[in-house]
C-alpha positions in Angstrom: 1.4 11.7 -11.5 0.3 13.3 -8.6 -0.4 11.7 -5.4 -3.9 10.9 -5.5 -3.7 9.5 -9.0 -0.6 7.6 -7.6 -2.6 6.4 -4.8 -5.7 5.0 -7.2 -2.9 3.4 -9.5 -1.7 1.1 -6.3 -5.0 0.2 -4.8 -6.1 -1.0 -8.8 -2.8 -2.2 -9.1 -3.1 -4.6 -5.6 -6.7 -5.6 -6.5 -6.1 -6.7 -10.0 -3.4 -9.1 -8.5 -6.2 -10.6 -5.5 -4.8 -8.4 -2.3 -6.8 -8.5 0.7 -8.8 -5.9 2.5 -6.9 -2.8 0.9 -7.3 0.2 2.7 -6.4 3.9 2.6 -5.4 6.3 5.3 -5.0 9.8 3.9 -2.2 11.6 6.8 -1.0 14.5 5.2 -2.6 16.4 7.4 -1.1 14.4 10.5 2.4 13.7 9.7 5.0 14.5 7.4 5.9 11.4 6.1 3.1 11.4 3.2 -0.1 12.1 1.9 -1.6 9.1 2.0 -0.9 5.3 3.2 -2.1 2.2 1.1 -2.4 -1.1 3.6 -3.2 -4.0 2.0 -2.8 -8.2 3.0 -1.6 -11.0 0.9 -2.0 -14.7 1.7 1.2 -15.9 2.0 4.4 -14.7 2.2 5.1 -15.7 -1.8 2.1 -13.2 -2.0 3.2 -10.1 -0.4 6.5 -10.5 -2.2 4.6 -11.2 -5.8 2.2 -8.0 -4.7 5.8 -5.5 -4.2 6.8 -6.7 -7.1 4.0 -6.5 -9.3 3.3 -2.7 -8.0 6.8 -1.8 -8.5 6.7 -3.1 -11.9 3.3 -1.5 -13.2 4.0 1.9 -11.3 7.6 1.9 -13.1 5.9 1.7 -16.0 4.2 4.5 -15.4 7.6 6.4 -14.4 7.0 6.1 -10.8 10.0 4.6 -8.8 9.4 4.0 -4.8 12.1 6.0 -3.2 12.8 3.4 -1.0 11.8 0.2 -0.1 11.8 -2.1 3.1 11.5 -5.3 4.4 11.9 -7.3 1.2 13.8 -10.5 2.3 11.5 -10.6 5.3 8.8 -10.9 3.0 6.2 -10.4 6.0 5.9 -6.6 5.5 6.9 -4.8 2.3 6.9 -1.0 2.7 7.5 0.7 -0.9 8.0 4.4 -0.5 6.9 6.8 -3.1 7.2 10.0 -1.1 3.9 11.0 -1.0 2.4 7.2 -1.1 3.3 4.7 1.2 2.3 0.9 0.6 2.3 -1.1 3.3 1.7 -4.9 2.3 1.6 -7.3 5.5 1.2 -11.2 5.6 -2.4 -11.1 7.5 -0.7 -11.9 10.9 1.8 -8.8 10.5 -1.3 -6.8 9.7 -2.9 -7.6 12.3 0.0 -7.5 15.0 0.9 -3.9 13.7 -3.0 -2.4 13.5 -2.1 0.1 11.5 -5.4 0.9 10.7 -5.8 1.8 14.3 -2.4 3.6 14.9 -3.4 6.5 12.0 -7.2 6.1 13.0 -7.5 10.3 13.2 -6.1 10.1 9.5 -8.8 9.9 7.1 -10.5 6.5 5.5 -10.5 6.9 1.8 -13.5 5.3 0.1 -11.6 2.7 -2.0 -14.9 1.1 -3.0 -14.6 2.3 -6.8 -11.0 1.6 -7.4 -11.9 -2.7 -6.1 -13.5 -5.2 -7.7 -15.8 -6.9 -5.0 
């Protein structure tokens, strides 16, 4: 899979299981660290956790296996690495403390509109 497809995998992945305000940042062209960064918010902290594992599960499926992943037991930001994708899933008030969205803002916003149910 390659990483946009990866990418558009997550964000359906996250949506079908209710995550909040999902975004994309595509950085490649900014930083080394990947092609493209998924944000997206759970609920509750029994939500973010439920949304890393979900993704991990349907994505290994798929034979995709983060490299990495962090935060886990803190359960208030989940960062799954898959080399060229990064998802980032925040509790709302970690999301909001760490802006993201505003940290990469010269990375481009990827019209996720036809990957989310509304």
């Amino acid at each position: 899979m390659d990483a946009k497809q990866l990418m558009e995998s997550a964000v359906r992945i996250l949506d079908s299981k209710k995550a909040r305000d999902i975004r994309v940042i595509r950085v490649g062209r900014l930083t080394i660290l990947g092609e493209y960064f998924v944000i997206a918010a759970g609920g509750s902290s029994t939500q973010v956790k439920m949304l890393a594992d979900e993704l991990e599960y349907q994505l290994e499926q798929k034979g995709e296996r983060p490299h990495n992943v962090e935060g886990y037991k803190s359960e208030n930001w989940i960062v799954l690495d898959y080399s060229d994708v990064i998802v980032h899933i925040f509790n709302e008030e970690t999301r909001e403390f760490y802006k993201l969205e505003q940290l990469w803002a010269d990375g481009e916003q990827v019209d996720v509109s036809g990957l989310v149910k509304e």
